[in-house]
BALOBA-1460 file (C-alpha; in Angstrom, 3 decimals):
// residues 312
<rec num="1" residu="x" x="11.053" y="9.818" z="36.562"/>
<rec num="2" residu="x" x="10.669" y="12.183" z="39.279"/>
<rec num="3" residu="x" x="6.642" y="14.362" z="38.502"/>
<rec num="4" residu="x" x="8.816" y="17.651" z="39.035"/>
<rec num="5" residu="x" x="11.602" y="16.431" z="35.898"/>
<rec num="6" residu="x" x="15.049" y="17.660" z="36.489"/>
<rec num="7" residu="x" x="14.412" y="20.922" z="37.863"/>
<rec num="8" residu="x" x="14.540" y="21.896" z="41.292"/>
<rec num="9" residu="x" x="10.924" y="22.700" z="43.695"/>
<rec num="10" residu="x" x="12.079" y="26.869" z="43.336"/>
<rec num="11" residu="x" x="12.160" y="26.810" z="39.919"/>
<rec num="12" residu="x" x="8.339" y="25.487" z="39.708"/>
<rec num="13" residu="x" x="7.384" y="27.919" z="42.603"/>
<rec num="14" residu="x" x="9.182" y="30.997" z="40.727"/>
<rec num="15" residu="x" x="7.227" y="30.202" z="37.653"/>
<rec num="16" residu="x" x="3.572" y="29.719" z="39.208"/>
<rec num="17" residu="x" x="4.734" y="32.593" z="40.682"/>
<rec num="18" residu="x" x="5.112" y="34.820" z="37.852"/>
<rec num="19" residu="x" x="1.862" y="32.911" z="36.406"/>
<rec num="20" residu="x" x="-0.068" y="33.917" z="39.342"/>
<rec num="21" residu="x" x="0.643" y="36.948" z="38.494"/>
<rec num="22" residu="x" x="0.022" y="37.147" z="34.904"/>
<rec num="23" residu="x" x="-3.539" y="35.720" z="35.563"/>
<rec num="24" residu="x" x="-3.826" y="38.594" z="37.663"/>
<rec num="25" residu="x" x="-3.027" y="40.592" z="34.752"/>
<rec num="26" residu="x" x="-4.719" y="38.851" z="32.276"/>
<rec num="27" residu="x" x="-8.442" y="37.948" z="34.519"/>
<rec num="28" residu="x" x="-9.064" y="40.837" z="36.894"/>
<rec num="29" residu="x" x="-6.434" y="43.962" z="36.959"/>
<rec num="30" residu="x" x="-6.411" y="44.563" z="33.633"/>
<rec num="31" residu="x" x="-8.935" y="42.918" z="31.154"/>
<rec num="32" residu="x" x="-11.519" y="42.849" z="33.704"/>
<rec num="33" residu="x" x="-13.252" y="39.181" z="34.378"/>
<rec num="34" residu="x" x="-16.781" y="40.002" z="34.104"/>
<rec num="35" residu="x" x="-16.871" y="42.378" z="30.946"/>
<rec num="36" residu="x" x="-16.309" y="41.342" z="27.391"/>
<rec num="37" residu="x" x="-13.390" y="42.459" z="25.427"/>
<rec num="38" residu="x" x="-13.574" y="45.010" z="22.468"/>
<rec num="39" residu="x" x="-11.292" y="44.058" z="19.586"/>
<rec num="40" residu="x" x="-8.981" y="46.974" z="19.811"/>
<rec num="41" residu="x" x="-8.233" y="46.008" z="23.416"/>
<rec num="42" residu="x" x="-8.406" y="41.552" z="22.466"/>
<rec num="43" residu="x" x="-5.561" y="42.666" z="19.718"/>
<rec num="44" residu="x" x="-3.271" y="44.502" z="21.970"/>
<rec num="45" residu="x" x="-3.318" y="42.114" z="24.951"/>
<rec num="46" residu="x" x="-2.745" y="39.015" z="22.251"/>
<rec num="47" residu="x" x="0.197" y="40.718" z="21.334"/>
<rec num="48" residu="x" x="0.826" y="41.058" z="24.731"/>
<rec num="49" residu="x" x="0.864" y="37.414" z="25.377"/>
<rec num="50" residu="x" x="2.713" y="36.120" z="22.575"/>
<rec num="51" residu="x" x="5.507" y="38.413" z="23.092"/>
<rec num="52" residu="x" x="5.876" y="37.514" z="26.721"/>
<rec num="53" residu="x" x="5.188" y="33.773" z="25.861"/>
<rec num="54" residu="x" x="8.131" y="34.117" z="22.990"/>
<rec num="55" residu="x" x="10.344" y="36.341" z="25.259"/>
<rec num="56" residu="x" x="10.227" y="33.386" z="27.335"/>
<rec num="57" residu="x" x="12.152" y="31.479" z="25.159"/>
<rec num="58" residu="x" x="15.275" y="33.542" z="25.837"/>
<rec num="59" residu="x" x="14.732" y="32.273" z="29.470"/>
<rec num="60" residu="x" x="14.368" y="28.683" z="29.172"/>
<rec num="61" residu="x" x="17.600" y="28.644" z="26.510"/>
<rec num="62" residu="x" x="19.907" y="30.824" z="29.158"/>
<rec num="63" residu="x" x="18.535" y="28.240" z="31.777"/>
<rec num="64" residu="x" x="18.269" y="25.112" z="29.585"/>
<rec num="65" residu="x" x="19.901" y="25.489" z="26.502"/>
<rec num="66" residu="x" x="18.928" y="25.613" z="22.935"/>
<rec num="67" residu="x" x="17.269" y="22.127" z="22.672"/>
<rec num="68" residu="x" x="14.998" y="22.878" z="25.403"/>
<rec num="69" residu="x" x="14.264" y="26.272" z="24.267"/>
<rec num="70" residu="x" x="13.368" y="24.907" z="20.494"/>
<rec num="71" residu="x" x="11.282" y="22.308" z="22.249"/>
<rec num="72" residu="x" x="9.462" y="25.018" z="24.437"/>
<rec num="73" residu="x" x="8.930" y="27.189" z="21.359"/>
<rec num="74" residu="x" x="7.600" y="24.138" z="19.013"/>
<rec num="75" residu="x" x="5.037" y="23.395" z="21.930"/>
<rec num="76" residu="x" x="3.879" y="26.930" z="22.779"/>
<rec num="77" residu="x" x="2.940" y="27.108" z="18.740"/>
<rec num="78" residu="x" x="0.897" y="23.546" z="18.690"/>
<rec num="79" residu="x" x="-0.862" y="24.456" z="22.285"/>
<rec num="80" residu="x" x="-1.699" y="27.903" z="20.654"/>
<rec num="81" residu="x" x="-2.642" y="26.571" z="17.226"/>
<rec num="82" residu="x" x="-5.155" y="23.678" z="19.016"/>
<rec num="83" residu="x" x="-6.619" y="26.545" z="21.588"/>
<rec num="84" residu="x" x="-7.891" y="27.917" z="18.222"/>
<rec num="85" residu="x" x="-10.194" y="24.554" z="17.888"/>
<rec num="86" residu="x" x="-11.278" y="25.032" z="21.433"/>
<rec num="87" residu="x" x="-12.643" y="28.286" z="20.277"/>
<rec num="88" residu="x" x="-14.351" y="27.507" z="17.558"/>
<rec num="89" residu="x" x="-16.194" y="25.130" z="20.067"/>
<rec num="90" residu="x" x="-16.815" y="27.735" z="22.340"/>
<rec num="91" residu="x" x="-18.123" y="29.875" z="19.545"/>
<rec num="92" residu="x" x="-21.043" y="27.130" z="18.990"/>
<rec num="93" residu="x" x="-21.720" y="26.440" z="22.938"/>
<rec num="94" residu="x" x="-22.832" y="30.516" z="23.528"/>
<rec num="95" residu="x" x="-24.590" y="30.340" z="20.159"/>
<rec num="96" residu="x" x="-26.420" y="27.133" z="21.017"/>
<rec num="97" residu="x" x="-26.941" y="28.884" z="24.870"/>
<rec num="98" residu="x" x="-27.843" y="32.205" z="23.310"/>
<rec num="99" residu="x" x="-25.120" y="33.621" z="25.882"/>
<rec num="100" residu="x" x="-24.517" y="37.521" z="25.558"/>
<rec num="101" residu="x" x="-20.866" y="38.384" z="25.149"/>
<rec num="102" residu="x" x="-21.172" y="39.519" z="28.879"/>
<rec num="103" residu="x" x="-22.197" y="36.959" z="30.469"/>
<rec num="104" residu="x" x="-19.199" y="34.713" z="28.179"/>
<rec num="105" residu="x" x="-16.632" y="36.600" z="29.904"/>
<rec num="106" residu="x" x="-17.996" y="35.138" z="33.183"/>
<rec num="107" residu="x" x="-17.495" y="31.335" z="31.985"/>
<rec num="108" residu="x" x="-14.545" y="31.883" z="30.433"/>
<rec num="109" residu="x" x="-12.710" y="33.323" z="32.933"/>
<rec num="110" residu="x" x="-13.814" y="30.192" z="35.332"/>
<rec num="111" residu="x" x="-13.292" y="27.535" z="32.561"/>
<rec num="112" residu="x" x="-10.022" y="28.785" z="31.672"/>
<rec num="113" residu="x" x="-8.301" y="28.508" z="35.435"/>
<rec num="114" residu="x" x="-10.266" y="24.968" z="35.499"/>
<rec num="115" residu="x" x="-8.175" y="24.337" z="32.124"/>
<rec num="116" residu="x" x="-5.083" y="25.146" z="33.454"/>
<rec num="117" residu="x" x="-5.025" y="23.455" z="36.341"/>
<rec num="118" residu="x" x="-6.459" y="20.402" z="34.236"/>
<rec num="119" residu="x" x="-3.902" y="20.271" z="31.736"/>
<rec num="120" residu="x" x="-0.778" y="20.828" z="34.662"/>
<rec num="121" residu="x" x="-2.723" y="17.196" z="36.040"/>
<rec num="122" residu="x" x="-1.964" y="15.959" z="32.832"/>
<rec num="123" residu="x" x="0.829" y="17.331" z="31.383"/>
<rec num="124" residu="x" x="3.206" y="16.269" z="35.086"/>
<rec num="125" residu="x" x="0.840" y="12.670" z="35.073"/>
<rec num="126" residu="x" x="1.267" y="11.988" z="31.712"/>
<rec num="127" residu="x" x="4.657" y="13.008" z="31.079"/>
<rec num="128" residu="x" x="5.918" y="10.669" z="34.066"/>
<rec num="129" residu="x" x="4.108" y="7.755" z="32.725"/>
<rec num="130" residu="x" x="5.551" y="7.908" z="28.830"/>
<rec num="131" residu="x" x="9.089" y="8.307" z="30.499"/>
<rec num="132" residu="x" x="8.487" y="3.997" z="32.078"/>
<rec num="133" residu="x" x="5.897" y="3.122" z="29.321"/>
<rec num="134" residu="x" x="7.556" y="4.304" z="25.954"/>
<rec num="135" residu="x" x="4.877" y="2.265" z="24.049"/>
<rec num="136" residu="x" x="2.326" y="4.449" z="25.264"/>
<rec num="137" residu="x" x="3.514" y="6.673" z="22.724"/>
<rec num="138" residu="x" x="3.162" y="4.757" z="19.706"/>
<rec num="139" residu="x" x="-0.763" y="4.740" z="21.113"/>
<rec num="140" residu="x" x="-0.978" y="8.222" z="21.641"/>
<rec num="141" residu="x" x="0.755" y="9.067" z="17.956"/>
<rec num="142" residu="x" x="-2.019" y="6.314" z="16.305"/>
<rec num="143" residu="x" x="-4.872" y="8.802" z="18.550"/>
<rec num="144" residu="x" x="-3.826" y="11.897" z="17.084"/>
<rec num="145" residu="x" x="-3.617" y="10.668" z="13.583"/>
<rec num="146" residu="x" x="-7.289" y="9.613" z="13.989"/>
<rec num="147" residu="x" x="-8.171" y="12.872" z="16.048"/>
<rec num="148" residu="x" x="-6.935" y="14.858" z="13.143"/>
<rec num="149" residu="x" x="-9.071" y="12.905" z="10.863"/>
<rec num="150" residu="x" x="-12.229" y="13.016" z="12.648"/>
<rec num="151" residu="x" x="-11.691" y="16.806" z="12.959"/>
<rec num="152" residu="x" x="-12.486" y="17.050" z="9.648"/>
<rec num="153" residu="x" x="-15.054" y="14.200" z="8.961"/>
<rec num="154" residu="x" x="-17.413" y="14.613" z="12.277"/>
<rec num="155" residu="x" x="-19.487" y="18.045" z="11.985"/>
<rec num="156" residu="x" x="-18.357" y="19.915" z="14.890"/>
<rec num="157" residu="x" x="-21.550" y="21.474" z="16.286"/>
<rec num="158" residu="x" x="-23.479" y="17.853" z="15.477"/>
<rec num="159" residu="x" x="-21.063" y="15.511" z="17.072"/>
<rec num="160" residu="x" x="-20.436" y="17.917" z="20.814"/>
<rec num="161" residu="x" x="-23.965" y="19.209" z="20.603"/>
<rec num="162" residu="x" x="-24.583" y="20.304" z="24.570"/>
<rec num="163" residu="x" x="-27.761" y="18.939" z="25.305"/>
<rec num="164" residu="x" x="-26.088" y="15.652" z="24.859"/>
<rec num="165" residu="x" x="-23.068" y="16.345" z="27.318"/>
<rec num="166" residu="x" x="-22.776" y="13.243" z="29.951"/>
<rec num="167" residu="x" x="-21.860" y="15.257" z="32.831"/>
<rec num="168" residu="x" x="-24.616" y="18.222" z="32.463"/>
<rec num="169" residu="x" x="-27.027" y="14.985" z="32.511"/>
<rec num="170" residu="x" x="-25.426" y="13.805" z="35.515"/>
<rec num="171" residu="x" x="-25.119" y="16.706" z="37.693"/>
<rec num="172" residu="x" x="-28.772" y="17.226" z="36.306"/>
<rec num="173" residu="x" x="-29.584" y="14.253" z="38.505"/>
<rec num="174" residu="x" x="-28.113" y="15.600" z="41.436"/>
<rec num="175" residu="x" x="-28.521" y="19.272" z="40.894"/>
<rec num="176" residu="x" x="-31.758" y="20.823" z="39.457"/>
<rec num="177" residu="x" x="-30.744" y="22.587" z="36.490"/>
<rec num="178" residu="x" x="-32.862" y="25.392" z="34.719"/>
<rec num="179" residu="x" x="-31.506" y="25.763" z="31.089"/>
<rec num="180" residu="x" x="-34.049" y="28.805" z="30.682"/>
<rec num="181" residu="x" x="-33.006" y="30.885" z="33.863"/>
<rec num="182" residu="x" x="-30.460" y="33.513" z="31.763"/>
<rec num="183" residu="x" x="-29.522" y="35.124" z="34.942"/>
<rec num="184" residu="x" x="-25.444" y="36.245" z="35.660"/>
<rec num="185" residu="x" x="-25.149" y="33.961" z="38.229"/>
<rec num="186" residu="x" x="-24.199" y="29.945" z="38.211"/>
<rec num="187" residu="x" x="-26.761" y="29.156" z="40.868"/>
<rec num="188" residu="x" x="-29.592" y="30.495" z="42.100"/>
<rec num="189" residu="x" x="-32.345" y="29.761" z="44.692"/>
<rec num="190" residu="x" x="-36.214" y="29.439" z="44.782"/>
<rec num="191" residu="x" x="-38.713" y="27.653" z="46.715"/>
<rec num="192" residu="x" x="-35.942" y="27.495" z="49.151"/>
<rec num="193" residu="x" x="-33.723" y="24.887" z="46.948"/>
<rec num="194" residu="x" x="-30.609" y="26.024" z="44.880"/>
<rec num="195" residu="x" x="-30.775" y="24.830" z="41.033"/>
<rec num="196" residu="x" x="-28.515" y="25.738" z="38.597"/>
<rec num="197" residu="x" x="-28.556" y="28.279" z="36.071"/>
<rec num="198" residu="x" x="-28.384" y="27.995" z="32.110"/>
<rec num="199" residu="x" x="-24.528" y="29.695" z="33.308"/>
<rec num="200" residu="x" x="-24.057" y="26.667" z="34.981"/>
<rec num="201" residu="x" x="-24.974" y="24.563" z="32.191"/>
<rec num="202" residu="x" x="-22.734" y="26.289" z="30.023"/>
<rec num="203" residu="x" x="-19.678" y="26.260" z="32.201"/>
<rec num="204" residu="x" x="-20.218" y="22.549" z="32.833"/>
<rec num="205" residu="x" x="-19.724" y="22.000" z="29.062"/>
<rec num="206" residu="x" x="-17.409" y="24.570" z="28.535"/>
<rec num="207" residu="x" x="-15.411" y="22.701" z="30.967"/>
<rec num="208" residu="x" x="-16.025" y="19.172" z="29.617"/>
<rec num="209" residu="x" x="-15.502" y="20.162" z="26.142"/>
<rec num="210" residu="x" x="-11.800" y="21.471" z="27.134"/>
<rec num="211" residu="x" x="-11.590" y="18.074" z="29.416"/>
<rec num="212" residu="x" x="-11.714" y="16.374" z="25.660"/>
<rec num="213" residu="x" x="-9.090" y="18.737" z="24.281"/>
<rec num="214" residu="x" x="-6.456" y="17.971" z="26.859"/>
<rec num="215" residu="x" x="-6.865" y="14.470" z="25.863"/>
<rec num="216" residu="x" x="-5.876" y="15.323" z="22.308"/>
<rec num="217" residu="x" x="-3.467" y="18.286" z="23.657"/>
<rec num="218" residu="x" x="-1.717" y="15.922" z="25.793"/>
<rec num="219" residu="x" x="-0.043" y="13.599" z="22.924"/>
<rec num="220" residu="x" x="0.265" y="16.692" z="20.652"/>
<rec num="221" residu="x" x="3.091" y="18.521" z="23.249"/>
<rec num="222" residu="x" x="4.599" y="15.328" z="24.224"/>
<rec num="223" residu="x" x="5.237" y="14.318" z="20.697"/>
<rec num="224" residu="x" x="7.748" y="17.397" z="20.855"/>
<rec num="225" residu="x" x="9.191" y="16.856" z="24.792"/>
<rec num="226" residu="x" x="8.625" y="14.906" z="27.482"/>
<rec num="227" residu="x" x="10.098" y="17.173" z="29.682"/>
<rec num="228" residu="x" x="7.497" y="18.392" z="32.602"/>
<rec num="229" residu="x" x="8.411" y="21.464" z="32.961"/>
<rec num="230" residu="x" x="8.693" y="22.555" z="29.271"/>
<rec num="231" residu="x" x="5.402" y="20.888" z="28.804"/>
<rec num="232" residu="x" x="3.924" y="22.661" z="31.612"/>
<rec num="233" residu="x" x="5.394" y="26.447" z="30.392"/>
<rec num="234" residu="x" x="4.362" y="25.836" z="26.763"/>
<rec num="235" residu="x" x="0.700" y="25.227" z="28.374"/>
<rec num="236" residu="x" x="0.554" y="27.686" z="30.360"/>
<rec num="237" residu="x" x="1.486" y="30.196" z="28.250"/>
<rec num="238" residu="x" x="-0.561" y="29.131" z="25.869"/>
<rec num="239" residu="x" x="-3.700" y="28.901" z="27.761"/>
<rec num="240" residu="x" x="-2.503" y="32.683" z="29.204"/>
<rec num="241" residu="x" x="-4.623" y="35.393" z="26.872"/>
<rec num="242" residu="x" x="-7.015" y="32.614" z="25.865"/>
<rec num="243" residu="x" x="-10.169" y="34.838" z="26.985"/>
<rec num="244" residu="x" x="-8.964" y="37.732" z="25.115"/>
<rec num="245" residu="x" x="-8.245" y="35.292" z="22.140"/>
<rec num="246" residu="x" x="-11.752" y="34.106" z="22.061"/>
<rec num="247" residu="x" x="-13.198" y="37.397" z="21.806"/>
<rec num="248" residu="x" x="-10.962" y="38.659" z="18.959"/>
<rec num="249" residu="x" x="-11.333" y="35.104" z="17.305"/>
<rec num="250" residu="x" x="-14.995" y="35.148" z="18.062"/>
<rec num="251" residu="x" x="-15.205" y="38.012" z="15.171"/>
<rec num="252" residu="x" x="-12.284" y="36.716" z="12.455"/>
<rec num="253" residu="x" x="-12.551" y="32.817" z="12.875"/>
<rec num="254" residu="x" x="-15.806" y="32.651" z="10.305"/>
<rec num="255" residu="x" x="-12.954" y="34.364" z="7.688"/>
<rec num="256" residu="x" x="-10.989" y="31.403" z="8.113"/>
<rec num="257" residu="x" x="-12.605" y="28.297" z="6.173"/>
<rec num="258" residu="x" x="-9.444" y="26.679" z="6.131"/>
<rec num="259" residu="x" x="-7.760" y="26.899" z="9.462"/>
<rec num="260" residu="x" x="-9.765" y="23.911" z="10.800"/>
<rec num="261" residu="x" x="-7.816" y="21.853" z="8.066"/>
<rec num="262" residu="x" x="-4.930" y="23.275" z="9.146"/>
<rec num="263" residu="x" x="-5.260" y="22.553" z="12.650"/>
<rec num="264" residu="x" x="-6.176" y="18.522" z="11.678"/>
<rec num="265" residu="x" x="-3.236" y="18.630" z="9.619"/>
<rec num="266" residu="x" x="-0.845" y="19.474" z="12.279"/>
<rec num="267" residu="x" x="-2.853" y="16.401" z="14.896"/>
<rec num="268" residu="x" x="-1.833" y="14.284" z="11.737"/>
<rec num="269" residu="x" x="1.700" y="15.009" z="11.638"/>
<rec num="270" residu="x" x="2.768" y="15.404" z="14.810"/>
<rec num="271" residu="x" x="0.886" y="11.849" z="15.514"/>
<rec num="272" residu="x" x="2.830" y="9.885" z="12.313"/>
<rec num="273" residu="x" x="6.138" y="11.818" z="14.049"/>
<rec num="274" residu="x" x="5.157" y="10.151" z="16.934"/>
<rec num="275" residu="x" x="4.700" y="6.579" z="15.647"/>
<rec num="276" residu="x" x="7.758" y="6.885" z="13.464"/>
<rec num="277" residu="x" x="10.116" y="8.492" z="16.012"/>
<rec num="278" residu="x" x="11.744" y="5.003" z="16.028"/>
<rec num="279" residu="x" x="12.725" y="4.692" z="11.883"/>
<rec num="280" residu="x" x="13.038" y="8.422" z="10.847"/>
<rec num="281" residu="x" x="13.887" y="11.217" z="13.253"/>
<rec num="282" residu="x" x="11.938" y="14.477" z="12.581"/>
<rec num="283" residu="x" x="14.120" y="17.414" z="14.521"/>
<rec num="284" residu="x" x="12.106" y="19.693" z="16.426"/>
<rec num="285" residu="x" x="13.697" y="22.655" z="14.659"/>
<rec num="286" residu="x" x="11.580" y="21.348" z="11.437"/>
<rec num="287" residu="x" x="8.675" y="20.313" z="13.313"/>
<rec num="288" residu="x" x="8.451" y="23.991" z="14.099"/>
<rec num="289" residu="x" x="8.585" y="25.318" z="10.993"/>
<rec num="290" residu="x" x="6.334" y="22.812" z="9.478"/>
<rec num="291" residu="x" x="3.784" y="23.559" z="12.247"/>
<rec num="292" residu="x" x="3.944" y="27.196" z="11.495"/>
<rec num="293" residu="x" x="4.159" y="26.633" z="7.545"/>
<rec num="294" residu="x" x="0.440" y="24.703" z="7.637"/>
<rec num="295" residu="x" x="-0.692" y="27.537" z="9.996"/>
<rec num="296" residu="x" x="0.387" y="29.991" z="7.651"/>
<rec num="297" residu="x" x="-0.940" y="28.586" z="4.202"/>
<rec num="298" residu="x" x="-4.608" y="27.260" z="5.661"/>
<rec num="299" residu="x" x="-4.432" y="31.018" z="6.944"/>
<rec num="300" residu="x" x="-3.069" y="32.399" z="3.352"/>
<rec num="301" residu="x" x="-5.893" y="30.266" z="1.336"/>
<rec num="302" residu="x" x="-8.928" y="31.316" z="3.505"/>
<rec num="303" residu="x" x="-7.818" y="34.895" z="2.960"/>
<rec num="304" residu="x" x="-7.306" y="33.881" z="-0.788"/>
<rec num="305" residu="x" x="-10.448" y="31.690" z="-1.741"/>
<rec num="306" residu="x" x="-13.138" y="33.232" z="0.440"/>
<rec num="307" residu="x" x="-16.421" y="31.036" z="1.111"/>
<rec num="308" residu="x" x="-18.727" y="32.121" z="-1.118"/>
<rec num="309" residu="x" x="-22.118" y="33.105" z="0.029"/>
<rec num="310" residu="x" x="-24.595" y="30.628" z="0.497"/>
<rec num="311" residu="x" x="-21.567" y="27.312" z="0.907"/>
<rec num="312" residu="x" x="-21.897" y="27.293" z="4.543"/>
């Protein structure tokens, strides 16, 4: 299978293009990079997003055809629905850092390009394997199925507490890092040798921590399509807004109690639709709609049985 899928080199250019662009939009011209995001503005650009993400289903159907434009659709949802996980994470790595909302907006807008450009790696690698080694699927479905699981059972800020990131302690062996400098900048230097800030630190597992959710991501989309460049799109676009998402998420997600079993419920299904593909065939029209039908009732029940003081 050829990394770039069916579709000719101007068709990737136009669309990195146009996502060049966007990130323009969405990091600097716009939203500002450096400056947290008030939730009147986070709820306006989200809308933004998703609009232009769903108007961009119209494209890849006139281009593609409906298949590919349910497929696209289907993985924009999941990529969106799992970003919300990410958050939550994020939400416990500034807590645990004690990072102002300012200084977030300065490792989010780094991790964020790092993500994308992680997950294209993936998405274009990954997809091109699976297409010569089917069985790889049946791995990835049994992985998902357990990721959902331990989603659940493993407490979140316990089992990726930072101090205990692998790569912060190995740059730490390389790099001098200062968890307790709380300056704006990643590095700084003294005594004429350049250490790393508690910025640093935080990016570094801001960055790992979204290294970890591309390796559940990665099965999740292509359970739907193994298509490269509908895998790529759906990523994209889903990682697109994702700064502006944390901030207004940052506020909401606490309201939410059952989202998280939501979001382990889709890992679950999508996985067993992956390791069943072979005895019952689960359209991706339905896989949509039951995507969106767990989003919406874990969504509908935390709105409808509150947590009650003093249960968390």
């Amino acid at each position: 299978m050829d990394l770039l899928g069916s579709h000719s080199p101007s068709v990737w250019i136009g669309f990195n293009v146009f996502l060049a662009v966007c990130l323009a939009i969405d990091f600097g011209l716009m939203s500002g990079r450096g400056r947290a995001i008030g939730i009147k503005q986070a709820v306006f650009w989200n809308l933004f997003w998703i609009v232009l993400a769903v108007g961009f289903t119209v494209v890849v159907r006139k281009a593609y055809g409906p298949a590919a434009a349910t497929e696209y659709l289907t993985g924009y949802v999941v990529e969106r629905a799992l970003s919300v996980d990410n958050i939550f994470v994020f939400v416990i790595i500034f807590k645990y850092f004690s990072v102002e909302a300012e200084r977030q907006a300065r490792v989010l807008f780094w991790g964020i390009l790092g993500a994308l450009v992680m997950r294209a790696a993936f998405i274009v690698a990954g997809a091109a394997v699976v297409s010569r080694f089917h069985f790889l699927l049946m791995i990835f479905g049994a992985f998902l199925v357990y990721t959902g699981v331990m989603l659940v059972v493993k407490d979140k800020e316990e089992a990726r507490a930072p101090d205990k990131n692998i790569v912060v302690r190995l740059v730490g062996k390389i790099l001098p890092l200062d968890a307790q400098d709380h300056s704006n900048r990643f590095f700084v230097q003294s005594a004429g040798r350049w250490r790393g800030t508690s910025l640093f630190v935080v990016l570094l597992v801001v960055t790992t921590t979204d290294f970890v959710f591309a390796l559940d991501s990665l099965p999740a989309i292509l359970g739907i399509t193994r298509d490269p460049f509908v895998l790529y799109t759906s990523n994209a676009f889903a990682i697109l807004g994702m700064r502006v998402l944390y901030f207004l998420l940052s506020a909401i997600l606490p309201k939410f109690r059952f989202l998280n079993y939501g979001l382990a419920l889709i890992l679950v299904f999508i996985g067993v639709r992956m390791l069943g593909e072979r005895f019952i065939h689960i359209s991706t029209q339905l896989t949509l709609l039951i995507v969106v039908g767990i989003l919406v009732t874990s969504i509908l029940l935390s709105l409808a049985i509150p947590e009650k003081e003093g249960e968390g």
